[in-house]
Residue frames as qw, qx, qy, qz and C-alpha x, y, z in Angstrom:
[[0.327, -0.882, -0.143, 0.306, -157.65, 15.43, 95.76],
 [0.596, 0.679, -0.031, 0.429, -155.57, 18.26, 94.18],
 [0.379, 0.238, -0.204, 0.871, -153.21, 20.84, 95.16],
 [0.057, -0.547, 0.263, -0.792, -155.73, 22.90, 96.52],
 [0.827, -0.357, -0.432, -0.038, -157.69, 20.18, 98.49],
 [0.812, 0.012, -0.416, 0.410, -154.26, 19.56, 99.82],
 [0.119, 0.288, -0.291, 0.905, -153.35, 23.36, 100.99],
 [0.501, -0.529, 0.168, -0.664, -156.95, 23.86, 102.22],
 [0.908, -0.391, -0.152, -0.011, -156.74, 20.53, 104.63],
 [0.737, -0.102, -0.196, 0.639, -153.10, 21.20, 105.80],
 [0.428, 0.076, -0.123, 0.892, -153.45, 24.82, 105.93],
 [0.126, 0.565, 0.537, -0.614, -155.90, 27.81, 107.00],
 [0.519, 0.633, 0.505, 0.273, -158.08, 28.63, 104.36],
 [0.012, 0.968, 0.126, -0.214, -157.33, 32.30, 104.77],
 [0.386, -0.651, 0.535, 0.376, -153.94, 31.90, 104.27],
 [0.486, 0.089, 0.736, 0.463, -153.96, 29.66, 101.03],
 [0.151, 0.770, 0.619, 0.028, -156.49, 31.96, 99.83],
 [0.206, -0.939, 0.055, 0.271, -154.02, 34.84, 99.76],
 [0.298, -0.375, 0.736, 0.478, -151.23, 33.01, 98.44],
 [0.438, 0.566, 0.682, 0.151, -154.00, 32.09, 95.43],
 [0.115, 0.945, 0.213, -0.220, -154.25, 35.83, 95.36],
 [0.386, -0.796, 0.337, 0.323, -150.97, 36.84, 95.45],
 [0.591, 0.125, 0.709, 0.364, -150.24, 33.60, 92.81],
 [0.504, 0.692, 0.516, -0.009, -152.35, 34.91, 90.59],
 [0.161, 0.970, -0.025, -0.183, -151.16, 38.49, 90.03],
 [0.187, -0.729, 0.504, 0.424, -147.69, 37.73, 89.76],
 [0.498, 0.108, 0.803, 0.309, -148.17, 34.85, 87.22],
 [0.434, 0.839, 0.326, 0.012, -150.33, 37.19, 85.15],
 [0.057, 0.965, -0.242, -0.077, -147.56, 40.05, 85.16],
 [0.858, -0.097, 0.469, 0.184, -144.86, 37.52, 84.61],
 [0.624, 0.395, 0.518, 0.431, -144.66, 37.66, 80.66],
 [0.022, 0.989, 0.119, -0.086, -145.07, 41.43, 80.77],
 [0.256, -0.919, 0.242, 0.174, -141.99, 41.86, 82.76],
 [0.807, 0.103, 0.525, 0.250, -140.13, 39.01, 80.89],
 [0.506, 0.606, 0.428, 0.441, -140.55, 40.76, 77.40],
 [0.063, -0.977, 0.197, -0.052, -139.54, 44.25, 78.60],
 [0.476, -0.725, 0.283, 0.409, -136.29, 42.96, 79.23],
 [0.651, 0.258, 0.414, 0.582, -135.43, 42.95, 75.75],
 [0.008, 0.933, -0.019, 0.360, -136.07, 47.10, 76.03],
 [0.631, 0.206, -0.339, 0.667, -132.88, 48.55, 77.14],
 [0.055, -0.342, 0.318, -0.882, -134.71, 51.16, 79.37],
 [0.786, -0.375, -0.253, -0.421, -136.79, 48.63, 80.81],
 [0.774, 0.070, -0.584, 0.234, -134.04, 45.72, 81.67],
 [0.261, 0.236, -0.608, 0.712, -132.91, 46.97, 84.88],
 [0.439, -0.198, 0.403, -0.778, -136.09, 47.61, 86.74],
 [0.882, -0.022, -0.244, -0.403, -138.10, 44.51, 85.08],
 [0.450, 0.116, -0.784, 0.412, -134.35, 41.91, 86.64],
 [0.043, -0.250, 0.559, -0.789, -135.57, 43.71, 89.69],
 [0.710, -0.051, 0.016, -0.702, -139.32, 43.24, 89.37],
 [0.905, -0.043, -0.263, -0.332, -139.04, 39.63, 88.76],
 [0.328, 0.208, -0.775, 0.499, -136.56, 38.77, 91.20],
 [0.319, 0.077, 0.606, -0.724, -138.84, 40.10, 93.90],
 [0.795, 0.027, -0.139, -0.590, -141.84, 38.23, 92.11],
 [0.737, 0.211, -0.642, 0.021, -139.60, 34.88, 92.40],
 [0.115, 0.219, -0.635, 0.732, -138.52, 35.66, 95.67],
 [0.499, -0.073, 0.184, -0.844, -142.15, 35.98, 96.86],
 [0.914, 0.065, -0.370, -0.153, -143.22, 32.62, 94.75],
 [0.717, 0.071, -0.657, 0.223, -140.32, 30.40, 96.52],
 [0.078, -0.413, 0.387, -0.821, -141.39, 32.08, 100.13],
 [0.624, -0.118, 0.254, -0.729, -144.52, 31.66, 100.11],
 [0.843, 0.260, -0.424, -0.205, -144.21, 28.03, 98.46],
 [0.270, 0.199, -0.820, 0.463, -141.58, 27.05, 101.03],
 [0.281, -0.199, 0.582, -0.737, -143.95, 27.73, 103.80],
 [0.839, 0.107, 0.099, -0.525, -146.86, 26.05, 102.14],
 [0.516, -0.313, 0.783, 0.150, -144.40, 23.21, 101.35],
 [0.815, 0.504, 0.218, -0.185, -144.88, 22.98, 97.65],
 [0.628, -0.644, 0.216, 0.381, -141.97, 21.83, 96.62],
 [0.620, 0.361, 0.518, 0.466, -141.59, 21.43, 93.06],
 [0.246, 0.885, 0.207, 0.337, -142.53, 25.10, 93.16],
 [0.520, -0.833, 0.056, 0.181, -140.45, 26.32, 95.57],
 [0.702, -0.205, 0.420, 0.538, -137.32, 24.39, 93.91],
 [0.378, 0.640, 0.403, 0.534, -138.48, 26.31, 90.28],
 [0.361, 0.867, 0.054, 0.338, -138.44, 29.50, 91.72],
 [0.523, -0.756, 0.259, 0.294, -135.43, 29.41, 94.07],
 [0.603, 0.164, 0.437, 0.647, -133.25, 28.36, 90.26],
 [0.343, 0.725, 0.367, 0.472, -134.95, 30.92, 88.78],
 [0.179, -0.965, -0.166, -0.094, -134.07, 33.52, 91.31],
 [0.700, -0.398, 0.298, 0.512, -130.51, 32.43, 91.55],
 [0.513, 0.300, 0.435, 0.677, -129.93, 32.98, 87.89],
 [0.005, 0.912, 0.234, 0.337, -131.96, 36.43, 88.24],
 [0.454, -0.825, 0.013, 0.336, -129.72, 37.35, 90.89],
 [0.534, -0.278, 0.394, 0.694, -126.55, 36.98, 88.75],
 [0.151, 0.769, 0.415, 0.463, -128.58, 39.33, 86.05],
 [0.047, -0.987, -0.116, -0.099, -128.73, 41.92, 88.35],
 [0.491, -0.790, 0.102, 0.352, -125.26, 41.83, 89.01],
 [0.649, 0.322, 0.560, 0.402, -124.51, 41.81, 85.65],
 [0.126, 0.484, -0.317, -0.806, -123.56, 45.05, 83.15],
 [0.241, -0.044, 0.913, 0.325, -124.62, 42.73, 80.32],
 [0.658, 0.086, -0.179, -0.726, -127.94, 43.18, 78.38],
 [0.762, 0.179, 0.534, -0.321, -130.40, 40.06, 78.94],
 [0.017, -0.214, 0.788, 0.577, -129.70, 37.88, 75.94],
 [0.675, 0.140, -0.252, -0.679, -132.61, 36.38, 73.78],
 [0.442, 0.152, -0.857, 0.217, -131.42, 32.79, 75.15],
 [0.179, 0.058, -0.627, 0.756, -132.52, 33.96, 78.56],
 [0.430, 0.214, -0.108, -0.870, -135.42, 35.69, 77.68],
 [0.669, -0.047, -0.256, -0.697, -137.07, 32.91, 76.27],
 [0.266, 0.166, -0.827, 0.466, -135.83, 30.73, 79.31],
 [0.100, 0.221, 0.581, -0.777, -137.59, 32.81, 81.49],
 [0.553, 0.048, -0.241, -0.796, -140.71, 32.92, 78.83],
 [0.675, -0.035, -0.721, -0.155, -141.02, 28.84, 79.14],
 [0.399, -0.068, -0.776, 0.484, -140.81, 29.32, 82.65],
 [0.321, 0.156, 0.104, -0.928, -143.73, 31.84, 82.97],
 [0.629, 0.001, -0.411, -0.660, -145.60, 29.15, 81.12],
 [0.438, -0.150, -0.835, 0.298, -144.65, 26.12, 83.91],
 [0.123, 0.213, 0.479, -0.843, -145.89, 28.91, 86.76],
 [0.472, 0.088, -0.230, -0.847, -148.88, 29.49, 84.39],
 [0.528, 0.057, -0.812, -0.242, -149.46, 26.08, 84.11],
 [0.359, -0.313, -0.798, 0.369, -149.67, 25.25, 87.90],
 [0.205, 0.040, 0.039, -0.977, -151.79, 28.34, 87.96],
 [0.701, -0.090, -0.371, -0.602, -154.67, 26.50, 86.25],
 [0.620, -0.191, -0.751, 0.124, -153.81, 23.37, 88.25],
 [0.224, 0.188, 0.584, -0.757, -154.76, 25.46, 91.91],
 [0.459, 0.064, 0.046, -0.885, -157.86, 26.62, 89.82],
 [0.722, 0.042, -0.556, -0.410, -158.72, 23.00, 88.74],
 [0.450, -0.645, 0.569, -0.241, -157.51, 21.72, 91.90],
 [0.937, 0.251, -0.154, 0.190, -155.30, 18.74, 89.82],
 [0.883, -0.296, 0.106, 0.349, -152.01, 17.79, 90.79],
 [0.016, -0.791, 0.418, 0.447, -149.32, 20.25, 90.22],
 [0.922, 0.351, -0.154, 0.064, -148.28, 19.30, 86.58],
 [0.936, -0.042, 0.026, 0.350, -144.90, 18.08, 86.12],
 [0.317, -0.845, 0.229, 0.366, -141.70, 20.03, 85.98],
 [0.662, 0.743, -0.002, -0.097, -140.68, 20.29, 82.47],
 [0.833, -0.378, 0.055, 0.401, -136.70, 18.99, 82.16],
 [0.431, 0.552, 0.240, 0.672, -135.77, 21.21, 79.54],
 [0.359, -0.919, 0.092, -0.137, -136.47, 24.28, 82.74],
 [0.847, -0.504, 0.084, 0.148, -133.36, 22.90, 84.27],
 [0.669, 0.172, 0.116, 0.713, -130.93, 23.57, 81.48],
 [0.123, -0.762, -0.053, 0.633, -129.89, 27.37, 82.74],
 [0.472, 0.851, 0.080, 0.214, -129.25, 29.89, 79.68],
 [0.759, -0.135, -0.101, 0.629, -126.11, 31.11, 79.10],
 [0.079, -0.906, -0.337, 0.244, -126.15, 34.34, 80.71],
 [0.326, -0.725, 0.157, 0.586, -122.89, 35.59, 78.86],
 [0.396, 0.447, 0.653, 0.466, -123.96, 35.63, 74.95]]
């Protein structure tokens, strides 16, 4: 039994079945908004965009009690917060932080669609960029 197995027997189908939806789109648009922030007339609205995409992931993941995801994007949204409060351009450190971490979210993307065990949690996510380079 996978991940989804696990959501649809612990959870209404309608619900998980939204958050699938919901998974999806932002994990596609992810890398988009990621790579814009190396455009200086991008960086400010794309911090914003993927805060509220993290925010949204470690909501809806709290409620559905996945935790590994939850914990990934409540780090990642910490560290996005101090971006936006930042003057600083996004370094290239960061940037491809937040690119390896678009590929973990990708990753457990295929693992709903295959319904396999959420993969591990890469340790090398954990080491934060240094946001002042």
């Amino acid at each position: 039994m996978g991940i989804k197995s696990d959501l649809d027997a612990n959870f209404d189908f309608e619900i998980v079945d939204e958050f699938l939806d919901h998974y999806s789109m932002m994990v596609d648009s992810m890398e988009v908004m990621i790579l814009d922030l190396s455009k200086t007339d991008m960086q400010r609205r794309s911090i914003d965009e993927l805060f509220r995409v993290f925010h949204n992931i470690k909501s809806a993941s709290g409620y559905l009690k996945i935790e590994a995801m939850t914990r990934l994007a409540t780090l990642v949204e910490d560290e996005l917060e101090q971006l936006r409060s930042s003057s600083r351009p996004v370094n290239e450190e960061t940037i491809n932080w937040l690119l390896e971490i678009s590929d973990m979210f990708a990753a457990w993307h295929q693992n709903f669609k295959l319904d396999e065990n959420l993969a591990k949690v890469r340790f090398s996510l954990l080491k934060i960029p240094d946001l002042e380079k």
